[in-house]
N, CA and C atoms as an extended XYZ file, in Angstrom:
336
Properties=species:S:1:pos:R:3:atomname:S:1:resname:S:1:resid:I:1 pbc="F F F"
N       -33.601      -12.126      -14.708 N   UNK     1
C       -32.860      -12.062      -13.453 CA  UNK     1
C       -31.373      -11.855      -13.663 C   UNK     1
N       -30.905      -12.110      -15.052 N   UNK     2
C       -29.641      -12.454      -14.912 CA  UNK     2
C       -29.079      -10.916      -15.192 C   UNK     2
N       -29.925      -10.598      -15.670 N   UNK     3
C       -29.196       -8.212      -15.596 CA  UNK     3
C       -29.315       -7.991      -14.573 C   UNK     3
N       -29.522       -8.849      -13.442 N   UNK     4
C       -29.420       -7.913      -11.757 CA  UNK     4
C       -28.355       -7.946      -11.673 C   UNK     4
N       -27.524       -8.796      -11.871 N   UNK     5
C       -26.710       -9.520      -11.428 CA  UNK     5
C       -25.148       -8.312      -11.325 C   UNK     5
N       -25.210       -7.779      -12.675 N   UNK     6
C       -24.135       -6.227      -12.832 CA  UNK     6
C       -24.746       -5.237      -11.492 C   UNK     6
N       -25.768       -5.195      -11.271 N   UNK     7
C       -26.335       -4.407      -10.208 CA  UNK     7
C       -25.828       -4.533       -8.847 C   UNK     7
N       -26.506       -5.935       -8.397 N   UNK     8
C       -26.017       -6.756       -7.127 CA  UNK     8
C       -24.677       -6.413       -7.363 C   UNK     8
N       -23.939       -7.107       -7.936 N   UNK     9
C       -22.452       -6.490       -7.509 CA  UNK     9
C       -21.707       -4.898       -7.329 C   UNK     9
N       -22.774       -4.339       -8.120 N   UNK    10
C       -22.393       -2.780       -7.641 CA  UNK    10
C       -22.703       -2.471       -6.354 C   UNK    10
N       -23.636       -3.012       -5.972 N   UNK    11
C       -24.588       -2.628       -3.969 CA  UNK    11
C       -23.359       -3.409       -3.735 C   UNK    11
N       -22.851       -4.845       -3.986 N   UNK    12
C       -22.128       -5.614       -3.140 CA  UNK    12
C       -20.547       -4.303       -3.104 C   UNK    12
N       -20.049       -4.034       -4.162 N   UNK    13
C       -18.626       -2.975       -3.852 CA  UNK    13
C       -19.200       -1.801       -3.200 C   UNK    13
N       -20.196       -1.282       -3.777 N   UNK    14
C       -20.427        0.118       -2.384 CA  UNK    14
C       -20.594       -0.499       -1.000 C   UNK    14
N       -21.188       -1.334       -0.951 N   UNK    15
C       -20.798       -2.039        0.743 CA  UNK    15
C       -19.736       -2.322        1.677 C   UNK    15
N       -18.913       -2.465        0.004 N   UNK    16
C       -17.778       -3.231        0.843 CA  UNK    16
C       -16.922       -1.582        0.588 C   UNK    16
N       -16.708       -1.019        0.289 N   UNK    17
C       -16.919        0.855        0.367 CA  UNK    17
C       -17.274        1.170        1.641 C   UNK    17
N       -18.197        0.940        2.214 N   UNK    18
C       -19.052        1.835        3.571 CA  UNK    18
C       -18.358        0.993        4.334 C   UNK    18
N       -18.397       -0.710        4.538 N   UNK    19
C       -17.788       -0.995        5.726 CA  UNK    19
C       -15.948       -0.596        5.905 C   UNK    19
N       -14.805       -0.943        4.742 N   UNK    20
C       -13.621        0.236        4.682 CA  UNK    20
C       -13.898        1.463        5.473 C   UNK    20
N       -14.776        2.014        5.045 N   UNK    21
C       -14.939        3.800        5.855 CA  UNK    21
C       -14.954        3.295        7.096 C   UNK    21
N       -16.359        3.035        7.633 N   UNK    22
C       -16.803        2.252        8.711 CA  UNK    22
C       -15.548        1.953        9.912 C   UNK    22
N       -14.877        1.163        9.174 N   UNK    23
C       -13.833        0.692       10.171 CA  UNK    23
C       -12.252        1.699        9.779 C   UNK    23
N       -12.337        2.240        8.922 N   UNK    24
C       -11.614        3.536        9.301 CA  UNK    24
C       -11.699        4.112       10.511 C   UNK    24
N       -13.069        4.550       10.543 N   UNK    25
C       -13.748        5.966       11.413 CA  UNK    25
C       -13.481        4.763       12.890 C   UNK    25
N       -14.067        3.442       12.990 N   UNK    26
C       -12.992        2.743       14.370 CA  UNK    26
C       -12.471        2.593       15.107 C   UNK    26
N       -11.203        2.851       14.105 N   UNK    27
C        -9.896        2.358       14.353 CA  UNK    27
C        -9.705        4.029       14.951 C   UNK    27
N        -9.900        4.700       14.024 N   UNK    28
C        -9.168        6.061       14.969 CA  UNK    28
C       -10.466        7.018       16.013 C   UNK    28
N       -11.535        6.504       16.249 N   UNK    29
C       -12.639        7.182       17.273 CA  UNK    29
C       -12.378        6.482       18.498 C   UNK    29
N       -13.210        6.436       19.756 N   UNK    30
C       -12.705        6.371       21.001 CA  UNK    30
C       -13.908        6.270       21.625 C   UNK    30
N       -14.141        5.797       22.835 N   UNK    31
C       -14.960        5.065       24.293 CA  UNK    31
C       -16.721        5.295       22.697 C   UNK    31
N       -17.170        6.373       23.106 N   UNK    32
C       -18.896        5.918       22.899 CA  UNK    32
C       -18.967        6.233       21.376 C   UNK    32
N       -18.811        6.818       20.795 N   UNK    33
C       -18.354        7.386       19.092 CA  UNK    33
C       -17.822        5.970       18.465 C   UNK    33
N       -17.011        5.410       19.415 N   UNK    34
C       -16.208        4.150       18.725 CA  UNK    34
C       -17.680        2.703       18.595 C   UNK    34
N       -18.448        3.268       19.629 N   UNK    35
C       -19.218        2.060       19.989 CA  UNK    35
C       -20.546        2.262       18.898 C   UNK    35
N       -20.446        3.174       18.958 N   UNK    36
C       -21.369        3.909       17.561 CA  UNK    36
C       -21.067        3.651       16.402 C   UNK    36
N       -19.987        3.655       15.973 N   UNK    37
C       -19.542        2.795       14.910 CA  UNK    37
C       -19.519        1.708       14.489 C   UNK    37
N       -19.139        0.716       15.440 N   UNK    38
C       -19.056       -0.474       15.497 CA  UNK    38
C       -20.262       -0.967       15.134 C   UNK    38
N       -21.793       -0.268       15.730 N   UNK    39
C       -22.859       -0.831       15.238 CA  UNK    39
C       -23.218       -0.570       13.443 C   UNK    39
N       -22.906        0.409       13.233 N   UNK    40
C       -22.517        0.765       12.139 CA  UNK    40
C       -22.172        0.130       11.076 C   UNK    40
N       -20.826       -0.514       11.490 N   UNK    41
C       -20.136       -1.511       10.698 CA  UNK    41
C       -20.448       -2.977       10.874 C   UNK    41
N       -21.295       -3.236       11.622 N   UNK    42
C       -21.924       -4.563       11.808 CA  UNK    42
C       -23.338       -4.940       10.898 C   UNK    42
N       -24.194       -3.259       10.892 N   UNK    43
C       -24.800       -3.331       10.060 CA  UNK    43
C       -24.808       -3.622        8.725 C   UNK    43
N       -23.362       -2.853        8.480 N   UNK    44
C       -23.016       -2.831        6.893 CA  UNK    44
C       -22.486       -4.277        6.458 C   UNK    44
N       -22.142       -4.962        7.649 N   UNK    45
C       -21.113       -6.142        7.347 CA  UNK    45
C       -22.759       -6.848        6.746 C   UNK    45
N       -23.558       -7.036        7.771 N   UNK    46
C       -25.024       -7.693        7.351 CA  UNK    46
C       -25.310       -7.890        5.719 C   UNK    46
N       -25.275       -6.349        5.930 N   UNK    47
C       -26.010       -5.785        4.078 CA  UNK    47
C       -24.568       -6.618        3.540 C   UNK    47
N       -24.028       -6.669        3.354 N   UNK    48
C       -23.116       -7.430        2.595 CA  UNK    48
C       -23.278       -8.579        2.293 C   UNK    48
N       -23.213       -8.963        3.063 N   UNK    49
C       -23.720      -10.882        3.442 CA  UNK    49
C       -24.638      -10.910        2.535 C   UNK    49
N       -25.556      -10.226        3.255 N   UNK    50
C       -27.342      -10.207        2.145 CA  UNK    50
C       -26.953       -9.769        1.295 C   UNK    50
N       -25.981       -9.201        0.006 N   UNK    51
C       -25.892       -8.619       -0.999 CA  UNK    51
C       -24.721      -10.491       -1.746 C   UNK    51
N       -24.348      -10.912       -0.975 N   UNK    52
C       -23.876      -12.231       -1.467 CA  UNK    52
C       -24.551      -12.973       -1.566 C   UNK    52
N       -25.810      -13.253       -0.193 N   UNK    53
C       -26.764      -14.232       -0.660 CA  UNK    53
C       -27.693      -13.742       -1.648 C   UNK    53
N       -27.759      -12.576       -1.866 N   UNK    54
C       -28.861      -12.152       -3.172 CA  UNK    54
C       -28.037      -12.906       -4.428 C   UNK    54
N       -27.000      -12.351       -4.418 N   UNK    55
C       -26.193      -12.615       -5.638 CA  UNK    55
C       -26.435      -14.368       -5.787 C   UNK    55
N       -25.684      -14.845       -4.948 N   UNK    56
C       -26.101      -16.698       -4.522 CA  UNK    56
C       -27.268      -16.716       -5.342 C   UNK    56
N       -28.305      -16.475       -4.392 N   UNK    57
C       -29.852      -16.452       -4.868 CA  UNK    57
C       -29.727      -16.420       -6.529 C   UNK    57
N       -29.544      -15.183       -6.913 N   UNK    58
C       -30.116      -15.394       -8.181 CA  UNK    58
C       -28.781      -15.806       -9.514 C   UNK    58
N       -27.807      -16.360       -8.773 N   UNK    59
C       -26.385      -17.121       -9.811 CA  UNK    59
C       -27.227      -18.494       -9.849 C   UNK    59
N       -27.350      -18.885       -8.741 N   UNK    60
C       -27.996      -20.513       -8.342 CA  UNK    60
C       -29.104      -20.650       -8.551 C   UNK    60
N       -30.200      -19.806       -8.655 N   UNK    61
C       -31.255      -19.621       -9.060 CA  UNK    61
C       -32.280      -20.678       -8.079 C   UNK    61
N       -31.547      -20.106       -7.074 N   UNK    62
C       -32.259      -20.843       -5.086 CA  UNK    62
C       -33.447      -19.837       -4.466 C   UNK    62
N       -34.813      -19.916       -4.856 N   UNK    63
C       -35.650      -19.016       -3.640 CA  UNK    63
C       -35.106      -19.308       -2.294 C   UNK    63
N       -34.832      -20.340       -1.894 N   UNK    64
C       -35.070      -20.431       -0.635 CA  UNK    64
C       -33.768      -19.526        0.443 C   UNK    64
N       -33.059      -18.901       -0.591 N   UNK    65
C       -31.884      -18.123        0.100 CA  UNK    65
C       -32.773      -16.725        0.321 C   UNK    65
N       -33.864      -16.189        0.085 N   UNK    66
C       -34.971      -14.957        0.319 CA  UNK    66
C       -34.886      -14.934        1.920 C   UNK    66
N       -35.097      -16.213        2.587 N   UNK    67
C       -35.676      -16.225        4.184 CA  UNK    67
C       -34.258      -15.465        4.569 C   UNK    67
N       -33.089      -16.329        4.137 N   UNK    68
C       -32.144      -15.561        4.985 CA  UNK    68
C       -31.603      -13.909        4.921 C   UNK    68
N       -31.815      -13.656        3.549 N   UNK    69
C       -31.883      -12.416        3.025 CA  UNK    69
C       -32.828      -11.370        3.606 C   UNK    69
N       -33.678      -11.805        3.944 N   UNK    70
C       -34.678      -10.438        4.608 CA  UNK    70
C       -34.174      -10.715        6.219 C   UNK    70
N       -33.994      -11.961        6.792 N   UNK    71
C       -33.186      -11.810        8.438 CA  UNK    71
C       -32.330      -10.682        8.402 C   UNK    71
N       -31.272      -10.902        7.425 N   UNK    72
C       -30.211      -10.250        7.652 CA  UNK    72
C       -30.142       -9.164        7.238 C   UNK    72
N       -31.224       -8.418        6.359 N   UNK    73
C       -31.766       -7.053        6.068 CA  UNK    73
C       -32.249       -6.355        7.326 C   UNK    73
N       -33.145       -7.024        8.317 N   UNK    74
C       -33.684       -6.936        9.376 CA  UNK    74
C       -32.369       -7.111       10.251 C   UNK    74
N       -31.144       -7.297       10.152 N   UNK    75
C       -30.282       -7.398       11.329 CA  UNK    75
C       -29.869       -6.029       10.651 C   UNK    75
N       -29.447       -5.853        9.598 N   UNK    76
C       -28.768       -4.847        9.204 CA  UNK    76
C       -29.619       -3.223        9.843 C   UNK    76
N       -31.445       -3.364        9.687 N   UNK    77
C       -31.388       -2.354        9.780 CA  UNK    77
C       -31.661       -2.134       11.832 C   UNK    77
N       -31.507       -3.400       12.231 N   UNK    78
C       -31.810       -3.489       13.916 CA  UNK    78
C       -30.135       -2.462       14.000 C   UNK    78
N       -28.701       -3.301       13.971 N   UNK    79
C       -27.919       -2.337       14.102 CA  UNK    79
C       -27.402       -1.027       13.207 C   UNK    79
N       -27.721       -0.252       12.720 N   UNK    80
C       -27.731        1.145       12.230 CA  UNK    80
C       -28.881        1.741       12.852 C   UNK    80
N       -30.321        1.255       13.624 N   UNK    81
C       -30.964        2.581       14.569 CA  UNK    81
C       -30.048        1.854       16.023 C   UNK    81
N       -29.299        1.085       16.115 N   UNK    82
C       -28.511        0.909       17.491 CA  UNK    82
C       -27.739        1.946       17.496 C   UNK    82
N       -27.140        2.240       16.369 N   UNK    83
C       -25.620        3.182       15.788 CA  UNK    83
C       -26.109        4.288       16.075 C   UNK    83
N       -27.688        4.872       15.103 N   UNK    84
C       -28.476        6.516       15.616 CA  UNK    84
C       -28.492        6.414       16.836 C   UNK    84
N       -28.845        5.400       17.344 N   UNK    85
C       -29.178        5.930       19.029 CA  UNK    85
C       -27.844        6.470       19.840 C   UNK    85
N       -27.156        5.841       19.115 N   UNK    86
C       -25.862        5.955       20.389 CA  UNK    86
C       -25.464        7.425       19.619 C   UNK    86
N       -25.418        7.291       18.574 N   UNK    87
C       -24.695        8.663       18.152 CA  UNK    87
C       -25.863       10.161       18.253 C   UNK    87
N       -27.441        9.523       18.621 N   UNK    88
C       -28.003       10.694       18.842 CA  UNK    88
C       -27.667       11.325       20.341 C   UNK    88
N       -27.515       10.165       21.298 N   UNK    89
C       -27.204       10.169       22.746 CA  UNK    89
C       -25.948       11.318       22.702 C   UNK    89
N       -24.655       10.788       22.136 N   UNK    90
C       -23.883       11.570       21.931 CA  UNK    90
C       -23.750       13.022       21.275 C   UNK    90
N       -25.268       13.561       20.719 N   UNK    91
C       -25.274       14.505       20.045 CA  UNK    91
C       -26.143       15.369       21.501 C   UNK    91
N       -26.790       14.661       21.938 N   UNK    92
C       -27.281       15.540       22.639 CA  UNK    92
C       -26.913       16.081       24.158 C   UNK    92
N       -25.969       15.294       24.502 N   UNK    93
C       -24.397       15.167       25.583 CA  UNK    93
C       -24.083       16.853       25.170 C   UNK    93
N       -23.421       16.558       23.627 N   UNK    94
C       -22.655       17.885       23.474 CA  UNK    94
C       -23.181       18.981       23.444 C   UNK    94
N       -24.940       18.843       23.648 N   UNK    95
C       -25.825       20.193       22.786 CA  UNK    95
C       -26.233       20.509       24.173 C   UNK    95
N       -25.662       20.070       25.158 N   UNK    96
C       -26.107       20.030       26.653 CA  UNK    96
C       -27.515       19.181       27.258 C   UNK    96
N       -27.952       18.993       26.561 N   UNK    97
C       -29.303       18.202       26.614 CA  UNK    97
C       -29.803       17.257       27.660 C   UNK    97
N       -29.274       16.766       27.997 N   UNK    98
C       -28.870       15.330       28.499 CA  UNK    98
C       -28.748       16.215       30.007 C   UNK    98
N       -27.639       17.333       30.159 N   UNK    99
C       -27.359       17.590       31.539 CA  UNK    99
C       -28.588       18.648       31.763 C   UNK    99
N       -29.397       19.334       31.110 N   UNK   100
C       -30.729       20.134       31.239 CA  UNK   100
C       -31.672       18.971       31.611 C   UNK   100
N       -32.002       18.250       30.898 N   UNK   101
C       -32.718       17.221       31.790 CA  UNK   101
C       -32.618       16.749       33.513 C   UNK   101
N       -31.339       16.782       33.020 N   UNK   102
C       -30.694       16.072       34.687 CA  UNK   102
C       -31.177       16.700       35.349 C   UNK   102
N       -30.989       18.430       35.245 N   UNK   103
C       -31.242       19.561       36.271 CA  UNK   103
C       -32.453       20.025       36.912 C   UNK   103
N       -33.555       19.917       35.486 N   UNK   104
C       -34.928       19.522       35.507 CA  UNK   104
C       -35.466       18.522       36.632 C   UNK   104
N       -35.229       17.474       36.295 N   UNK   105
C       -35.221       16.829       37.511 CA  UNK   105
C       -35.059       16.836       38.841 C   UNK   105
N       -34.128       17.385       39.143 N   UNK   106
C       -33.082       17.532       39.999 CA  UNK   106
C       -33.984       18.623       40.768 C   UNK   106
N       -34.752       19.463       40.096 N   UNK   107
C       -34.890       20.696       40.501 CA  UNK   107
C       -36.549       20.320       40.795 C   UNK   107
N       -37.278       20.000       39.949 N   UNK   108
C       -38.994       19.584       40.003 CA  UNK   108
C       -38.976       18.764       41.648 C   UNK   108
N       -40.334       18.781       42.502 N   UNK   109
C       -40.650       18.308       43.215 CA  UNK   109
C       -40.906       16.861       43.097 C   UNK   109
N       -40.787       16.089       44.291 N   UNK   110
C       -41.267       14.642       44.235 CA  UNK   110
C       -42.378       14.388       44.051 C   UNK   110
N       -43.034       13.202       43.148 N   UNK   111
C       -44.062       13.439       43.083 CA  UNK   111
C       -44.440       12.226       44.230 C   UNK   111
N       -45.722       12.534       44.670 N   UNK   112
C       -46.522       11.387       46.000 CA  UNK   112
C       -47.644       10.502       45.316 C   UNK   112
């Protein structure tokens, strides 16, 4: 266990890598792009955490830090498809998508 340990800390600095970017991209994006991010960087903040309690886990040589480690794997990956969604929403805004639907609608009969 104890050669993970050079590992874990490499996932732990590329993390702490993605969330820097992360809150780069933030600080200078705006209204729904910004909100897209944010899930983003909440995710990554997660994986971090879980990349400390792994580390914890196997310095201390504690199973019982696993339960919290897969929560917060599972939070990590709940916000990053929050982040796709918003940023697919926003992809399909610009590709017109979103307002072809509308029109569709708009245009089809009621149904009885």
């Amino acid at each position: 266990l104890t050669m993970l340990i050079p590992l874990l800390y490499s996932a732990l600095f590329v993390g702490v890598l993605c969330m820097v970017a992360a809150i780069g991209i933030v600080w200078r994006a705006e209204k729904r792009l910004d909100k897209s991010f944010k899930f983003f960087a909440t995710g990554i903040f997660c994986g971090i955490i879980g990349d400390i309690v792994d580390i914890l886990g196997v310095t201390l040589e504690r199973p019982q830090h696993e339960v919290l480690e897969v929560y917060l794997r599972l939070l990590q990956s709940i916000f990053i498809l929050f982040g796709l969604w918003e940023m697919r929403q926003i992809v399909r805004e610009f590709d017109g998508e979103l307002q072809k639907e509308k029109e569709r609608k708009r245009k089809s009969p009621p149904r009885r």
